[in-house]
DOKOLTI-69685 format. One line per 10 residues: number of its first residue (from 1); their letters; for each residue x, y, z of N, C-alpha, C, O. Coordinates in steps of 0.1 Angstrom, whole numbers. Example, Ala and Ser with C-alpha at 12.3 -4.5 7.8 and 13.67 -1.06 7.14 Angstrom:
// DOKOLTI-69685
1 = as = 132 -57 78 123 -45 78 132 -33 78 142 -33 85 | 128 -22 71 137 -11 71 129 0 79 134 11 80
***
This chain:
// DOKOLTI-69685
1 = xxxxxxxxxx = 120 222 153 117 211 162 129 209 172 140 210 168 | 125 207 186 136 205 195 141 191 195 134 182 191 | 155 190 199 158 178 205 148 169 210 145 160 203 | 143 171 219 131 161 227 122 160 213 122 148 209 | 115 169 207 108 163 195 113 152 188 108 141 187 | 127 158 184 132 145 172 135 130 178 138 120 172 | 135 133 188 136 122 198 127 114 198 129 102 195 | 114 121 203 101 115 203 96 106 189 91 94 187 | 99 119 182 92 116 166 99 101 160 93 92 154 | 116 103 163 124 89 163 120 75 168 120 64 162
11 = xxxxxxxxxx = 117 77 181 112 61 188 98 63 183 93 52 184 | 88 70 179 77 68 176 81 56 162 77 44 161 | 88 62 153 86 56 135 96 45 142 96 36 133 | 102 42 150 108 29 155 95 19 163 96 7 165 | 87 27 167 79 14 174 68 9 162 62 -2 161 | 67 21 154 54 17 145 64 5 135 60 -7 132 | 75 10 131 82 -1 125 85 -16 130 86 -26 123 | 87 -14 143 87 -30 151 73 -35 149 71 -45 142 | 62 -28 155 48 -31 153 44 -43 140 38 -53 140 | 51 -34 131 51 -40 114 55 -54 114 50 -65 110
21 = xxxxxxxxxx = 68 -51 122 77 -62 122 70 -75 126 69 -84 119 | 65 -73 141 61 -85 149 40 -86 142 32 -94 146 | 38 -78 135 25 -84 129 28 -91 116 20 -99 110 | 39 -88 112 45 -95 98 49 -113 103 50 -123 96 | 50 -113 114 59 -126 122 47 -135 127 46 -145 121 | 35 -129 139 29 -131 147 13 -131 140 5 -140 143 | 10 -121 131 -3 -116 125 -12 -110 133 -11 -112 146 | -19 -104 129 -29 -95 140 -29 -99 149 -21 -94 157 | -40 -113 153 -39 -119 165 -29 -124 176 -30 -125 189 | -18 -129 166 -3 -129 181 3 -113 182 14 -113 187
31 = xxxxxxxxxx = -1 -99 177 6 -89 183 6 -85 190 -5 -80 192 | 15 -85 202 8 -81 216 20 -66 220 31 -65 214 | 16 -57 228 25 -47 231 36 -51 239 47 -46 238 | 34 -60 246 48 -69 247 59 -71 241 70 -68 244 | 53 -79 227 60 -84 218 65 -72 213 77 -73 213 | 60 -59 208 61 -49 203 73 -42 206 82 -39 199 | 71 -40 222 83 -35 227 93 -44 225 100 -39 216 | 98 -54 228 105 -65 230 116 -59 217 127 -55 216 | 103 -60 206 113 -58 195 116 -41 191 125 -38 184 | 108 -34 197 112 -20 195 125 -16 204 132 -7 203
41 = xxxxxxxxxx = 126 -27 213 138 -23 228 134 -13 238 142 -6 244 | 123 -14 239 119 -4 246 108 -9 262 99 -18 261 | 109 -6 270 97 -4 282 84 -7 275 79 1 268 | 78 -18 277 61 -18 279 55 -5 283 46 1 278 | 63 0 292 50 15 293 58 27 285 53 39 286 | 68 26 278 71 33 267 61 33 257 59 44 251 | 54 21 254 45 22 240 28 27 246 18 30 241 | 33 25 260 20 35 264 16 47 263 4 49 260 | 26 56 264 28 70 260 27 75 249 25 87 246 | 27 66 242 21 67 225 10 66 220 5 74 212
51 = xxxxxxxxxx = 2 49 228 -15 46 224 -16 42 236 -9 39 246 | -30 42 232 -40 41 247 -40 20 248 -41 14 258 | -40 12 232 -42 2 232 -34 -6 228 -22 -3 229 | -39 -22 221 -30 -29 211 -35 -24 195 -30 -25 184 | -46 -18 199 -58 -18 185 -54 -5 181 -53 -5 168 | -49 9 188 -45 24 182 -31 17 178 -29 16 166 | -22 11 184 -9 7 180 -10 -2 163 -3 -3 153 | -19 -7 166 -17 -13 152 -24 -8 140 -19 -10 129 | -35 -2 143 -34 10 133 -26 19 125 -22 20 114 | -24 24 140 -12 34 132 2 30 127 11 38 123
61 = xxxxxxxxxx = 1 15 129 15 12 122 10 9 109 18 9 99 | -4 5 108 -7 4 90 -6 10 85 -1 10 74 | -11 18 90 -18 36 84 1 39 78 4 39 66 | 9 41 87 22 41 84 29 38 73 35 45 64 | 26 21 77 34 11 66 28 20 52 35 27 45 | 11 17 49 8 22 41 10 30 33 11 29 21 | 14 41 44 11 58 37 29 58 29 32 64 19 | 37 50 38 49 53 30 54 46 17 61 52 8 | 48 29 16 46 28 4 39 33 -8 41 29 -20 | 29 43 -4 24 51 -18 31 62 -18 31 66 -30
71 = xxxxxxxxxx = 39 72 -8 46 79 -8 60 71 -19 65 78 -29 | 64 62 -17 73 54 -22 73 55 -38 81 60 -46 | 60 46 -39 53 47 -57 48 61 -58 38 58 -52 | 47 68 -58 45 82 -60 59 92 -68 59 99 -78 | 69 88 -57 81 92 -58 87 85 -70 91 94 -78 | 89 70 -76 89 69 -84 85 71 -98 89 65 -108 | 74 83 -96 68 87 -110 79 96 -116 87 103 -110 | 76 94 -131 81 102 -139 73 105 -151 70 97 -161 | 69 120 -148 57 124 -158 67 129 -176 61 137 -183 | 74 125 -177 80 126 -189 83 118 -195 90 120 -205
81 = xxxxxxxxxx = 77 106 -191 75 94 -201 63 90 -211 53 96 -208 | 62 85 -218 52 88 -228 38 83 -222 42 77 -212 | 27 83 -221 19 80 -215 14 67 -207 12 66 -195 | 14 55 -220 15 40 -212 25 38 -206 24 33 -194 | 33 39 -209 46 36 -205 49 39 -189 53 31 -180 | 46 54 -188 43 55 -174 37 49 -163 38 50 -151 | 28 40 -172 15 35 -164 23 29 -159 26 30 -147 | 27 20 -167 33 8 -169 43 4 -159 44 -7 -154 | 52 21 -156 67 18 -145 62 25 -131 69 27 -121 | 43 28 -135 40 32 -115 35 19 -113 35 15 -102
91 = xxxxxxxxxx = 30 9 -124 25 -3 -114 36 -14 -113 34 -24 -106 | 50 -14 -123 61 -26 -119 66 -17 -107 72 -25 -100 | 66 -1 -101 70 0 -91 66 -1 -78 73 -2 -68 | 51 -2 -77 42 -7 -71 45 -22 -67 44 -25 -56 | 49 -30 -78 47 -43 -72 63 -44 -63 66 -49 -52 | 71 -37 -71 84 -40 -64 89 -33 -49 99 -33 -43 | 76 -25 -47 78 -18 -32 68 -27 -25 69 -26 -13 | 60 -34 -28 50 -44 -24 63 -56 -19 68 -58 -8 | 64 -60 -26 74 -73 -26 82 -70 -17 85 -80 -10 | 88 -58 -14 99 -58 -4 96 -52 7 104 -47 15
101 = xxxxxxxxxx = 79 -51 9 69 -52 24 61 -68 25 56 -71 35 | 60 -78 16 51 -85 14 47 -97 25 37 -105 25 | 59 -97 37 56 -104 51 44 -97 53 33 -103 49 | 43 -82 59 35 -75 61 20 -70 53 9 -68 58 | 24 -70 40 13 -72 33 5 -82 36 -7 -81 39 | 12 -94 36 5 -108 39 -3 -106 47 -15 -108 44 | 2 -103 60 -8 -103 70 -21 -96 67 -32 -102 69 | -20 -81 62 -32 -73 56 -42 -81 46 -54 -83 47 | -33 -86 35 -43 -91 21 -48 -108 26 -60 -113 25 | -39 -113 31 -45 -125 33 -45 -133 44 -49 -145 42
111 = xxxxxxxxxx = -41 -130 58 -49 -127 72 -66 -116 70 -74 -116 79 | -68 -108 56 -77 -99 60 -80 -101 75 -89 -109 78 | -74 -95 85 -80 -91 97 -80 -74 107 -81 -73 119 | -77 -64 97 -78 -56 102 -93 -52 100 -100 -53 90 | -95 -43 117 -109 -43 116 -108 -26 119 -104 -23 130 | -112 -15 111 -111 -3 109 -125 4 107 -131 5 96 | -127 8 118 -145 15 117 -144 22 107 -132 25 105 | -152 29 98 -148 41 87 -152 51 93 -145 61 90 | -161 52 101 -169 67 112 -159 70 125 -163 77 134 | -148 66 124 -143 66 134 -125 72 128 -120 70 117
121 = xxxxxxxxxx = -121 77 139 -106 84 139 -101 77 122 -100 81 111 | -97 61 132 -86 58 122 -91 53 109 -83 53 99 | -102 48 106 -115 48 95 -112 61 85 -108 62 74 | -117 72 95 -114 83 86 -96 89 82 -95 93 70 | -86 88 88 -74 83 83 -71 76 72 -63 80 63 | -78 66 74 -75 57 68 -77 59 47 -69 58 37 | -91 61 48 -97 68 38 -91 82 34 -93 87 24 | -84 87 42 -80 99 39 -67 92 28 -67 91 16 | -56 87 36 -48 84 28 -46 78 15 -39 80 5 | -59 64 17 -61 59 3 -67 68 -9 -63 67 -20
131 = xxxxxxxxxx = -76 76 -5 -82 85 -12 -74 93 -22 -75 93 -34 | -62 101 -14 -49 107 -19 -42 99 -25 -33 103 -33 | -46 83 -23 -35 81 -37 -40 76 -46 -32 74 -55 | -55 71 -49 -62 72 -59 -59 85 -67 -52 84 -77 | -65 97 -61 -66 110 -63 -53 106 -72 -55 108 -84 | -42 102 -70 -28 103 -76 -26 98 -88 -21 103 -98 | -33 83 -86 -33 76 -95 -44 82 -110 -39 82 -121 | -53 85 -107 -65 92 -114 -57 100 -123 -55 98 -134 | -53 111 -113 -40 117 -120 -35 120 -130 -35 130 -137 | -29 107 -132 -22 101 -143 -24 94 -156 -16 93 -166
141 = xxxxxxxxxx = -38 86 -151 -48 82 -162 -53 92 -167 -54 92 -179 | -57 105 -158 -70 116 -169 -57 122 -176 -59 127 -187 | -38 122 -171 -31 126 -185 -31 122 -197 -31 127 -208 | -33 106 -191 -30 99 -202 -43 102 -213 -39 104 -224 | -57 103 -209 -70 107 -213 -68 119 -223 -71 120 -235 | -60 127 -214 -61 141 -222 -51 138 -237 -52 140 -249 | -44 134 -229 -28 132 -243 -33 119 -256 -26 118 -266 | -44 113 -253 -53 105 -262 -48 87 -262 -51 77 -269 | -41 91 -252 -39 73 -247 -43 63 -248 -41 53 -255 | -56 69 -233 -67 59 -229 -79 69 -240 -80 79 -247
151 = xxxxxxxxxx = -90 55 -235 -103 66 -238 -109 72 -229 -108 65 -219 | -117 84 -229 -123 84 -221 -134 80 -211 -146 77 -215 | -129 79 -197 -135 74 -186 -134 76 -174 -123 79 -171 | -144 76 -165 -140 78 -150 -124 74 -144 -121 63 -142 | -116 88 -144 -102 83 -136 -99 77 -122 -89 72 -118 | -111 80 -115 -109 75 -104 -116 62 -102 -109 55 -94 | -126 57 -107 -134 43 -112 -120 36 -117 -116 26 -110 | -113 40 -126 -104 33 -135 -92 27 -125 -89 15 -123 | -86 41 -116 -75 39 -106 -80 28 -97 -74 18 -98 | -93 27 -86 -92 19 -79 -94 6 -88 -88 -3 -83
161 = xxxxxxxxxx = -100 2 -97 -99 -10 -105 -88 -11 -106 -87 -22 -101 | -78 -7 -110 -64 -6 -112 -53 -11 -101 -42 -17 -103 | -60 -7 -90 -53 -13 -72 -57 -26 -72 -49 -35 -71 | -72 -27 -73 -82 -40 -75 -71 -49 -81 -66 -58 -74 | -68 -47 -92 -61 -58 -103 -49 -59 -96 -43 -70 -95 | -43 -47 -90 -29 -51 -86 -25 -64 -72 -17 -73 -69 | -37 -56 -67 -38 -64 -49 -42 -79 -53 -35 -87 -48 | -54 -84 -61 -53 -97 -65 -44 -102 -70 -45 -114 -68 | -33 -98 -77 -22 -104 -83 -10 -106 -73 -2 -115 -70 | -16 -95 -68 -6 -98 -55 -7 -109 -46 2 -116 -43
171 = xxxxxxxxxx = -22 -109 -41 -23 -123 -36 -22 -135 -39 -20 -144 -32 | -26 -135 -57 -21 -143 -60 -5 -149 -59 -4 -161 -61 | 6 -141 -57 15 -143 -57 15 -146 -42 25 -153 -40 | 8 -145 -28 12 -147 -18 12 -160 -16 19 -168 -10 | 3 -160 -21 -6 -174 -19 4 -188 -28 1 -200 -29 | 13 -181 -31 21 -192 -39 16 -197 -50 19 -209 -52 | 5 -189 -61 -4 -198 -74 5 -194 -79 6 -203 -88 | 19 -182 -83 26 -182 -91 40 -176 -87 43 -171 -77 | 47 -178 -95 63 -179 -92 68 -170 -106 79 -173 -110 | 63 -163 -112 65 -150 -125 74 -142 -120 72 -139 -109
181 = xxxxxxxxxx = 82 -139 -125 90 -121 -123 80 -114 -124 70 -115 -130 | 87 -103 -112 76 -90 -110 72 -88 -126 61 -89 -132 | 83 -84 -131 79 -75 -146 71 -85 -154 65 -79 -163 | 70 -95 -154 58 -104 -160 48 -100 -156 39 -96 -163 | 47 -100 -140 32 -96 -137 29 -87 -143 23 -89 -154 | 36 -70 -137 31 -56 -141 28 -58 -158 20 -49 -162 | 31 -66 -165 28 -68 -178 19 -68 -176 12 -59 -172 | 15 -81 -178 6 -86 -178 -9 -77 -174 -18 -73 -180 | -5 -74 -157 -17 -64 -158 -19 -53 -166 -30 -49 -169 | -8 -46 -170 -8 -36 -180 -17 -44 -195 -26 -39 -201
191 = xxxxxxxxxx = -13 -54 -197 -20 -55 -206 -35 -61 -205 -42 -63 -215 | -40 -66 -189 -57 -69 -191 -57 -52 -184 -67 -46 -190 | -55 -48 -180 -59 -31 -175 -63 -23 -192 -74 -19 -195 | -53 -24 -199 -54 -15 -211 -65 -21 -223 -72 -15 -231 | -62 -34 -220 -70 -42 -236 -76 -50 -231 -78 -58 -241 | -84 -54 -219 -89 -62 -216 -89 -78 -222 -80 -80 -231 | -94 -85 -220 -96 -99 -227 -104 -104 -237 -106 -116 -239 | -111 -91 -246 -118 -97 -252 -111 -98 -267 -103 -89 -270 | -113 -108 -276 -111 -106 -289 -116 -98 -298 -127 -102 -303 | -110 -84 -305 -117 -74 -313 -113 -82 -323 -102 -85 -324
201 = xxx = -125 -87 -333 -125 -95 -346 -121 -78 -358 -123 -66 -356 | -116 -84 -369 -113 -74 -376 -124 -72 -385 -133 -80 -390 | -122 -58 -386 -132 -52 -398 -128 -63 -417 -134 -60 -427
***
């Protein structure tokens, strides 16, 4: 890669990062490429040279934000832990790379206002990335499957139910219904994820 590349590639992950910034501040609707630059330090027609819009700019800074937080939880796996247990330290890691995006999440989970065609560029992006970390997550449930953990069942049904439970807890936490330590939550879900709520009466 040349100088001029790493250059480029630099103020690119600096504008998508301001982007983050001023939709975490502003929410979808106050981000303007104004604002964007302002906080990137850069020329209004600097962030032109990048996207054509406000709508490719904010995309690709989710798509971004996104892809590095499951990059993030991914990295903290450790497949040498006994099987729940694992579960257990990809979803308290999850919540605690969540928590230290959760301005920005906000805007995503509870502004819901990103509007992402699925037939389209960043639609298909978009699904690409989440897809890959299901795929990841699944993973690690069909180990746990094989090693006689869980029982058997669809790993990929299981994983996004799995996100499902996490991302509502999460909102629940945005939303201020609760004030728990992270590691309460991840419990907790660890334990309606694994054993559900019902009462098994004894033989």
């Amino acid at each position: 890669m040349t100088k001029e590349e790493v250059i480029k590639e630099y103020r690119l992950r600096e504008i998508l990062a301001a982007a983050r910034r001023v939709m975490a501040r502003y929410a979808m609707q106050g981000t303007t490429i104004d604002r964007v630059a302002e906080e990137a330090g850069v020329a209004k027609g600097t962030i032109y040279l990048y996207f054509s819009s406000k709508d490719d700019l904010v995309h690709a800074a989710v798509l971004e934000g996104l892809r590095e937080m499951m990059a993030e939880t991914i990295r903290s796996d450790d497949p040498t832990m006994a099987p729940l247990e694992r579960i257990r330290n990809l979803i308290l890691s999850q919540y605690r790379i969540e928590a230290s995006n959760q301005d920005f999440l906000k805007t995503l989970i509870i502004g819901n206002s990103l509007d992402i065609e699925l037939e389209g560029a960043p639609g298909r992006e978009f699904m690409r990335v989440y897809s890959d970390f299901l795929n990841f997550i699944a993973s690690v449930l069909q180990s746990a499957i094989d090693r006689g953990a869980l029982r058997p069942i669809d790993p990929l049904f299981a994983a996004f139910m799995l996100g499902e439970m996490i991302t509502g807890s999460l909102r629940r936490r945005l939303l201020k219904l609760a004030s728990s330590p992270l590691e309460a939550d991840a419990d907790a879900v660890v334990e309606l994820f694994l054993k559900g709520i019902q009462v098994i009466p004894c033989a």
